[in-house]
C-alpha positions in Angstrom: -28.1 -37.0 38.5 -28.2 -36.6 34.9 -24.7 -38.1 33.8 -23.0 -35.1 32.8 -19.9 -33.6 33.8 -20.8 -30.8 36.6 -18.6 -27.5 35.1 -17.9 -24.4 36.8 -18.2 -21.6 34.1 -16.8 -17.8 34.6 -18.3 -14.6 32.4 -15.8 -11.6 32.5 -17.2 -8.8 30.3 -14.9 -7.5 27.9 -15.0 -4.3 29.7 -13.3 -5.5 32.6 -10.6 -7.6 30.7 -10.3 -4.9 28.7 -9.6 -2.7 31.6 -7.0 -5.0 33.0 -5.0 -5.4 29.9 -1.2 -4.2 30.7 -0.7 -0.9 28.7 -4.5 0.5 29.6 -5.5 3.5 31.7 -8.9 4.5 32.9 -9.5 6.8 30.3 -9.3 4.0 27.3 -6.0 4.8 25.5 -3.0 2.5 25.7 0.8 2.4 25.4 2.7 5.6 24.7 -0.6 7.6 23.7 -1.8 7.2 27.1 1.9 8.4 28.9 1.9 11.4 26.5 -2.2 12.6 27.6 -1.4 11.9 31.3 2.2 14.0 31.1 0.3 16.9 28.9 -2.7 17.0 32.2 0.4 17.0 34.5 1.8 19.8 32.9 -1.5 21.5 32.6 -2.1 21.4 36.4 1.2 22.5 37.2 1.3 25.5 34.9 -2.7 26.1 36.4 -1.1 25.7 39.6 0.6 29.0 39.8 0.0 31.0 36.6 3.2 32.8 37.1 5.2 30.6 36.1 4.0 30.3 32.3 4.3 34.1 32.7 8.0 34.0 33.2 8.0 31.0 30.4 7.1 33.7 28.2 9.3 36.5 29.4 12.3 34.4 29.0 11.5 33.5 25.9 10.8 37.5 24.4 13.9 38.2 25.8 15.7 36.1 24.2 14.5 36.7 20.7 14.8 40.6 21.1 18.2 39.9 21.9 18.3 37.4 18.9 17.7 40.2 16.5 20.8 41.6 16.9 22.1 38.5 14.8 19.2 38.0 12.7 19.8 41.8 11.7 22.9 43.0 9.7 23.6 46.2 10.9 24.0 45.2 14.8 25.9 42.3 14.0 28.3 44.6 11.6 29.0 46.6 14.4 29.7 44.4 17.3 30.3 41.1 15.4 30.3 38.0 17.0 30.8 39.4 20.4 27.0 39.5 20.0 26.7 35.7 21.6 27.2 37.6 24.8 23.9 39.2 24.6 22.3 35.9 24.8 24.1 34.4 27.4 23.8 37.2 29.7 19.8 36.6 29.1 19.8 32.9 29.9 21.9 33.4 33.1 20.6 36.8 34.5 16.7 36.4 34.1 15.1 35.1 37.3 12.0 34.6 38.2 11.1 37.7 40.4 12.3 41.1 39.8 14.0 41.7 42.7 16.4 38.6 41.3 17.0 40.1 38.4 18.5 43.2 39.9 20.4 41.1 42.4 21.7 39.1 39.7 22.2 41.7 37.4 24.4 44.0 39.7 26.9 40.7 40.7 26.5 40.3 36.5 27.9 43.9 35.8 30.1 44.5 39.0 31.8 41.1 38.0 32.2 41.8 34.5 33.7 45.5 34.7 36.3 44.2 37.3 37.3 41.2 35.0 37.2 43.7 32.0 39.6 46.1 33.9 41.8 43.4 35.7 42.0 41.9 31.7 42.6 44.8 30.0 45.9 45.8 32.7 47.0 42.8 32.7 47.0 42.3 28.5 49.0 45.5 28.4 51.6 44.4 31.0 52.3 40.9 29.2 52.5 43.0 26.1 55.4 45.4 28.1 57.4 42.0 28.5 57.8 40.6 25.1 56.4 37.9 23.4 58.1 35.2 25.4 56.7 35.7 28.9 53.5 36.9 27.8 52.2 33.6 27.8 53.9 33.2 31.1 52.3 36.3 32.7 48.8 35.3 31.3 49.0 32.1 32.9 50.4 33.0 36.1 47.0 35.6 36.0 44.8 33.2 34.8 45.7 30.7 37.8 45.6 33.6 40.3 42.5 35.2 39.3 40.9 31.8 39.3 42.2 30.8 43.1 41.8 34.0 44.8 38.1 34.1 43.3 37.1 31.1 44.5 38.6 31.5 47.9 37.1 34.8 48.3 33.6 33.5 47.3 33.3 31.0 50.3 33.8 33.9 52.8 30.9 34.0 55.1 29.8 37.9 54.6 30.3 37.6 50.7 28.1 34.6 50.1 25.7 36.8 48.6 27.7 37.8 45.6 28.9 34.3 44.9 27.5 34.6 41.6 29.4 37.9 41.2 33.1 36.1 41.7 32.0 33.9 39.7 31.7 35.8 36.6 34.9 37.4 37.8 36.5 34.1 36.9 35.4 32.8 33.4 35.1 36.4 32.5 38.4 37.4 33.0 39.6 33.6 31.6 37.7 34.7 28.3 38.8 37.9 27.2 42.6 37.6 28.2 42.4 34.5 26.4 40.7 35.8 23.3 42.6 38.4 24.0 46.0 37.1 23.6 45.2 35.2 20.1 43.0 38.0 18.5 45.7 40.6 18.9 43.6 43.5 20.8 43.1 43.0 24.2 41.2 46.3 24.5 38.8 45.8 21.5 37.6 42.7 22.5 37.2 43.5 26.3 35.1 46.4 25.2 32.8 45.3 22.6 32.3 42.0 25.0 31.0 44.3 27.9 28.7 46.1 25.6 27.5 42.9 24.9 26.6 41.8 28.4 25.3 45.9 29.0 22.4 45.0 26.0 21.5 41.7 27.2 21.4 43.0 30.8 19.1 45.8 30.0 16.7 43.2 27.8 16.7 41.4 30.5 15.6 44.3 33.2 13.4 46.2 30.8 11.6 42.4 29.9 11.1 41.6 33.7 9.7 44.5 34.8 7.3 45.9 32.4 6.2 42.6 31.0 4.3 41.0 33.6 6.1 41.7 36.4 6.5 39.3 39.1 7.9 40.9 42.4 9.6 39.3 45.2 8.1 41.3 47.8 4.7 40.4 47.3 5.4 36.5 46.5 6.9 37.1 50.4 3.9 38.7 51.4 1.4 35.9 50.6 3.7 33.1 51.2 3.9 34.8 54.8 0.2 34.8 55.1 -0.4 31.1 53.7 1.9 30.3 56.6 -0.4 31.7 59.0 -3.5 30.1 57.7 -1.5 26.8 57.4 -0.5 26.7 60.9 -3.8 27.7 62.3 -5.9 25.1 60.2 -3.2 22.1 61.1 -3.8 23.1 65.1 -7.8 22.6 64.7 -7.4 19.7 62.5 -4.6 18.0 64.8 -7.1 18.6 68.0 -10.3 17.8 66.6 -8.9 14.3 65.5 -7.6 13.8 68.6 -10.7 14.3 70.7 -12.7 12.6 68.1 -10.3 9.7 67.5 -11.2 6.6 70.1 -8.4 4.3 69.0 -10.1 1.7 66.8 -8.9 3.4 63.4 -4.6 4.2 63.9 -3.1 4.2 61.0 0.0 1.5 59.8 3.3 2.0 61.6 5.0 2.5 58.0 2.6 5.3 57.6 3.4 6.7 60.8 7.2 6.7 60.3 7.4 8.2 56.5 4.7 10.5 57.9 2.3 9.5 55.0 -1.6 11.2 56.0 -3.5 11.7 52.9 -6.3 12.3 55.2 -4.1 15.3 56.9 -3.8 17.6 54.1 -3.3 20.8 56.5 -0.4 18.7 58.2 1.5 18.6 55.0 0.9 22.5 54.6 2.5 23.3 58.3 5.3 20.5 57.6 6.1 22.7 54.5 5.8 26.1 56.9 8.7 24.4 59.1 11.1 24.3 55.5 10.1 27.5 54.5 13.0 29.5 56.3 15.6 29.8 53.0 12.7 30.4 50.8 11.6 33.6 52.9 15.0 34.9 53.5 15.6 34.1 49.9 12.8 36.3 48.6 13.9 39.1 51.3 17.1 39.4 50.3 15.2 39.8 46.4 12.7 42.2 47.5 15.2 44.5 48.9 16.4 45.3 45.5 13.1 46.2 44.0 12.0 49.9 43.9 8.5 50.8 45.7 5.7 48.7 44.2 1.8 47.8 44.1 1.1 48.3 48.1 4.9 48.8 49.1 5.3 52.0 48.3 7.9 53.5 50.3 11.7 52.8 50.2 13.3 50.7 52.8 10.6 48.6 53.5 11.4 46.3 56.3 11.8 42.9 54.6 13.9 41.5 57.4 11.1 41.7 59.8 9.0 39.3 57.9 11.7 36.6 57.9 11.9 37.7 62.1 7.7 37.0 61.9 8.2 33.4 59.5 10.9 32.5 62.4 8.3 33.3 65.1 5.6 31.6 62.7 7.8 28.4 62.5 8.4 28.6 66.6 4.8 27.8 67.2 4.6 25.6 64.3 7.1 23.0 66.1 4.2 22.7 68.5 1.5 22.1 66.6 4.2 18.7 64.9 4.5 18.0 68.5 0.6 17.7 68.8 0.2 15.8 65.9 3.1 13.5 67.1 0.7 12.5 70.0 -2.0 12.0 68.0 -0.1 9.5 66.4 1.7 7.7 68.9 1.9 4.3 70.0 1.0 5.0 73.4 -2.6 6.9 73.6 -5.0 8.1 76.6 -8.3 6.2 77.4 -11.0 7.5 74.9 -13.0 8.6 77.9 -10.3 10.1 79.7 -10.1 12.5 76.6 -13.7 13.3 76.3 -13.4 14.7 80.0 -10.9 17.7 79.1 -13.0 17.9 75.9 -14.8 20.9 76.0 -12.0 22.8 77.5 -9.2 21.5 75.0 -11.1 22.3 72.2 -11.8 26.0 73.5 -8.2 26.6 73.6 -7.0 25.0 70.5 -10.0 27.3 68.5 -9.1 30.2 70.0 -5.1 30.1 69.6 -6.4 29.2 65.6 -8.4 32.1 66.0 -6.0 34.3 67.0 -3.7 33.0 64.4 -5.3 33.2 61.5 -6.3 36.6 62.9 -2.5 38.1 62.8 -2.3 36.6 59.2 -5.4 38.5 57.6 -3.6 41.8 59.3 -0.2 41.0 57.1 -2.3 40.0 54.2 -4.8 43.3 54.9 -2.2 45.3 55.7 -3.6 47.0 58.9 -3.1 46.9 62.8 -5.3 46.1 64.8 -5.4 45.6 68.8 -5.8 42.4 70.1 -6.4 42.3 73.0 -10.2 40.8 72.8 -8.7 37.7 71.4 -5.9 37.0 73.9 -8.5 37.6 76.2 -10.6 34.9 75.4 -7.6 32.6 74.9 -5.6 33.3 78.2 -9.0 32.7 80.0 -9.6 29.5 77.9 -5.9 28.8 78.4 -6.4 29.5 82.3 -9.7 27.0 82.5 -7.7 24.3 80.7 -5.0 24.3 83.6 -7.3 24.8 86.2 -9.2 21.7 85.1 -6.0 19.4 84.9 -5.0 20.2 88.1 -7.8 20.1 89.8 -8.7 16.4 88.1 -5.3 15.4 88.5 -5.8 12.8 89.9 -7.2 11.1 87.1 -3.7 11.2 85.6 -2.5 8.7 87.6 -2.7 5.1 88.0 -2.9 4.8 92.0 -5.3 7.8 93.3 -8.0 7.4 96.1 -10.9 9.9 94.6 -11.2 13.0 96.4 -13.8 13.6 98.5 -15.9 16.8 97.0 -19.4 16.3 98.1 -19.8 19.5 100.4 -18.3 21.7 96.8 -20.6 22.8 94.5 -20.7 20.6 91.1 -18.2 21.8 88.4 -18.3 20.4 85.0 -15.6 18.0 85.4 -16.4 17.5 89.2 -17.6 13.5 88.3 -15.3 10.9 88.2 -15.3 8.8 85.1 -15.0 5.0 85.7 -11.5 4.1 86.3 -9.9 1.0 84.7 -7.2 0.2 87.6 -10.3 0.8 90.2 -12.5 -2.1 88.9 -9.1 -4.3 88.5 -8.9 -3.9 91.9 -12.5 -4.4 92.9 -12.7 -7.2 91.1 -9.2 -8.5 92.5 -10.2 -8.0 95.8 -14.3 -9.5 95.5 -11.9 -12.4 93.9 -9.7 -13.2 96.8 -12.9 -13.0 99.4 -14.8 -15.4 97.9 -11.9 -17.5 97.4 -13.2 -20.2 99.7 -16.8 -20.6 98.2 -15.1 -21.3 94.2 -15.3 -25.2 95.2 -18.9 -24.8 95.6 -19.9 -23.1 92.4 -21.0 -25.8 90.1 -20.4 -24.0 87.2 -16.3 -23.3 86.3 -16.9 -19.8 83.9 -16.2 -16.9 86.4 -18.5 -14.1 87.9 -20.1 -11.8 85.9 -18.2 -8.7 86.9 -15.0 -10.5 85.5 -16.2 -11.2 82.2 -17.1 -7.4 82.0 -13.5 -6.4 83.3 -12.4 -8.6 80.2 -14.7 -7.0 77.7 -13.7 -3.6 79.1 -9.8 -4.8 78.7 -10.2 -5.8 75.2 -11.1 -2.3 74.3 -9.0 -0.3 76.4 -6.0 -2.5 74.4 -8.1 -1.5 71.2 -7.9 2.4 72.3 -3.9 1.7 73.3 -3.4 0.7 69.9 -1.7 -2.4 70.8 0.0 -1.2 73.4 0.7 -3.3 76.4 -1.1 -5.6 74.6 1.0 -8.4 75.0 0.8 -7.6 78.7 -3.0 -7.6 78.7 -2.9 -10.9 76.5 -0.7 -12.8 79.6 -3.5 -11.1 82.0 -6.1 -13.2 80.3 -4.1 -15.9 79.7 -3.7 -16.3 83.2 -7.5 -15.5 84.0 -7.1 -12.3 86.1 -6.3 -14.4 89.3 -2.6 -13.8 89.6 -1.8 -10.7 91.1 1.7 -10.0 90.1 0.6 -7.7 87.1 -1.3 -5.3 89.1 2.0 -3.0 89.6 2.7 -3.5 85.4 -0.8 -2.7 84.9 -1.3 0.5 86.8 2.2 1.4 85.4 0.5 0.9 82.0 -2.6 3.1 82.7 -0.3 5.7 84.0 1.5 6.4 81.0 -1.1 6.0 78.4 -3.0 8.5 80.9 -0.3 10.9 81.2 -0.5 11.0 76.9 -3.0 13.1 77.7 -0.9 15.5 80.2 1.5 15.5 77.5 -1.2 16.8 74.6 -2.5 19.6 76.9 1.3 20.8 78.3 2.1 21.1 74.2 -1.2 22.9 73.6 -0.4 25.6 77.0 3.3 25.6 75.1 1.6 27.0 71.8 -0.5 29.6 73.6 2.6 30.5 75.3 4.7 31.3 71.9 2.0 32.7 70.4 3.1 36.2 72.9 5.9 36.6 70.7 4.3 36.0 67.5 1.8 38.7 68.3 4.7 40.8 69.0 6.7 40.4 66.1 3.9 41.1 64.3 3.0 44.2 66.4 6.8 45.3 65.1 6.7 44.4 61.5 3.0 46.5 61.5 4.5 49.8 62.9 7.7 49.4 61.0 5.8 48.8 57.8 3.5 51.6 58.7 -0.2 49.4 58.2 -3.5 51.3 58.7 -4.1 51.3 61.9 -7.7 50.4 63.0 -9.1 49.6 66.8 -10.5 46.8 67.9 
């Protein structure tokens, strides 16, 4: 010992405290700097994201300004004055992103303003017939009509689609009467305010289509396609992580409920497939207001059928949530158990992808093709799956006597894997006959078959994922000599067994819908008209 204070001295490099400062980021910059760089790469990655949309960025804004020159001129503004504003406004709310849109929005724009106009311009004249004293009454009484029976007539079920339309019935009509009534010439200022709205509605049309023009119908196409591939890639990823999985790594139960899988990305694509249903009918209803186009060349192209295949689409895609929703549950089947059905699982779950993704490169192609190769292959694979559960049935279920198979010939899943309840009640029963020679051993630890039923417990409760572990806790608490949780332990193997059933009946479910999904698509292909090609 030297005499001097022992000290415990800490070196942090002024990298890392640097690093850990409040207001730092990883790439060096602090406070408000560091917001504004990580906001401009945000924006960057959403405008890289889908190009279109800086595209329609920029169409808005040359809209606008050509319609801005009217002002900026004198000799427009001369002519139609300050009724001009209207040419503006009409941009802003008629532009939409696709063509198809436009048009929509531009007919409900023009129908509603030409009804207003007229309905303005007859009822002007009439308040004008009755004097000066009820005029005001007679606009008002129209003003609070017009406003009512518009809104009323909006919320009717089969005139939901121009909702837009009775809408610029209403502050249309409100407007000129108004404007109207104080400027002195009804007539004047309904006219030069709908040759306002005609300019900025053409702008707006003649902008949208021959400046990078965005149609609806193909936006429907791909999206209708990504679907496909979405679906198809979730079903191999869901199956191959459930015959891979053996139950050591399940994720959080928070996770699990706010359906949080970084690790899943395909399962995030198919859960957006599922919410997909109002944009597709959305962008049909657009697309049938475009003319012929790019590879749609023909008029009344059948739109409606692709929100009939997307419906078909999302009917299998409830499956594939339901497989993923046993891969993730509480209750899950003995790793080994799995590996038994493995070869014929996976066969079926790559061949419905197969045929999946299949159907979606004919949409995206644009051809028809026969396939009958492919539902082949997967009714056969289908077939072997439900052959081999019910001929290993038995495995299934907690209380089975092993059927006797030795004069068959071998199949692949003729051997019987080691059972769990079996060696419980081995061991149970090898307990209770040598019952009578315990007060000899001269050791108290018990046989060596026990300790490996225990081992074998611990990680059958490890592949349950907790679950009956507080059942298989009291089992070893009591040392495996009480008898009374045999009936709660077969009951336990049972179900997390018949997890298994359940996984295999959903997957024989998706190869069922998948029928109709070929034959919507079948439908949409001849009422399309796609190349046909043989197969």
């Amino acid at each position: 010992m030297s005499g001097k204070r022992s000290s415990i001295q800490t070196n942090i490099s002024p990298a890392a405290t640097k690093s850990n400062l409040p207001g730092t980021s990883k790439e060096g910059g602090s406070g408000p700097f560091s917001s504004c760089k990580a906001w401009l790469w945000s924006v960057w990655d959403f405008a890289k994201e889908d190009s279109n949309r800086v595209k329609f960025a920029f169409k808005v804004g040359l809209a606008v300004l050509l319609v801005s020159f009217l002002i900026l001129f004198r000799a427009p503004f001369d002519i139609l004055g300050t009724n001009i504003i209207w040419s503006i406004l009409t941009v802003a709310v008629m532009f939409e992103y696709t063509v198809g849109a436009t048009f929509n929005r531009g007919f409900n724009r023009a129908l509603g303003s030409l009804l207003a106009g007229i309905l303005a311009i007859a009822v002007a004249q009439l308040a004008l017939q009755c004097g000066r004293v009820t005029e005001p009454i007679i606009i008002g009484t129209s003003i609070f009509l017009i406003g009512a029976i518009a809104s009323f007539m909006k919320l009717w079920p089969s005139l939901v689609p121009y909702e837009y339309g009775f809408r610029v019935i209403l502050f249309t009509y409100c407007l000129i009467i108004v404007a109207g009534y104080r400027m002195g010439n009804p007539i004047r200022t309904a006219m030069d305010r709908l040759y306002s709205i005609a300019i900025g509605g053409l702008v707006a049309v003649l902008v949208n289509v021959l400046v990078f023009p965005i149609w609806a119908g193909e936006q429907l196409h791909k999206e209708l396609v990504d679907s496909f591939n979405s679906v198809a890639d979730s079903l191999e990823e869901c199956v191959k992580k459930y015959l891979e999985d053996d139950g050591l790594d399940h994720p959080e139960f928070s996770r699990t409920v706010m359906d949080e899988f970084p690790d899943e990305p395909d399962y995030r694509r198919c859960k957006s497939t599922l919410n997909s249903s109002a944009k597709l009918e959305s962008l049909a209803i657009s697309a049938k207001w475009e003319p012929p186009h790019g590879r749609f060349r023909h008029f009344s192209y059948p739109w409606s059928e692709y929100v009939k295949v997307g419906a078909a689409l999302r009917y299998c895609a409830y499956e594939v949530m339901a497989l993923h929703g046993v891969l993730h549950s509480e209750i899950q089947a003995p790793y080994n158990l799995r590996l038994t059905f493995h070869s014929e699982i996976h066969e079926a779950a790559t061949h419905a992808a197969e045929l999946v993704r299949s159907l979606g490169e004919d949409i995206g192609d644009m051809k028809r093709t026969l396939k009958t190769s492919l539902l082949k292959k997967l009714h056969s694979s289908t077939e072997r799956l439900q052959l081999a559960i019910a001929m290993h049935s038995y495995l299934l279920t907690s209380n089975f006597d092993p059927p006797d198979r030795s004069s068959e010939p071998l199949t692949k899943l003729s051997y019987d894997p080691p059972s769990l309840l079996t060696e419980f009640v081995s061991c149970g029963t090898e307990k209770n006959s040598n019952h009578t020679n315990q007060n000899e051993t001269s050791s108290g630890t018990p046989p060596q078959q026990t300790e490996s039923y225990h081992e074998m417990m611990r990680n059958q409760s490890r592949r349950l994922h907790s679950w009956p572990s507080m059942e298989v806790d009291a089992f070893e608490e009591e040392g495996g000599r009480s008898m009374e949780f045999l009936p709660r332990m077969r009951a336990f193997e049972s179900t997390a067994a018949l997890s298994l059933a359940n996984f295999t009946s959903l997957l024989v479910e998706f190869v069922a819908r998948l029928d109709r999904l070929v034959e919507a698509v079948d439908e949409l292909s001849k009422m399309a008209e796609f190349k046909h090609e043989g197969v």
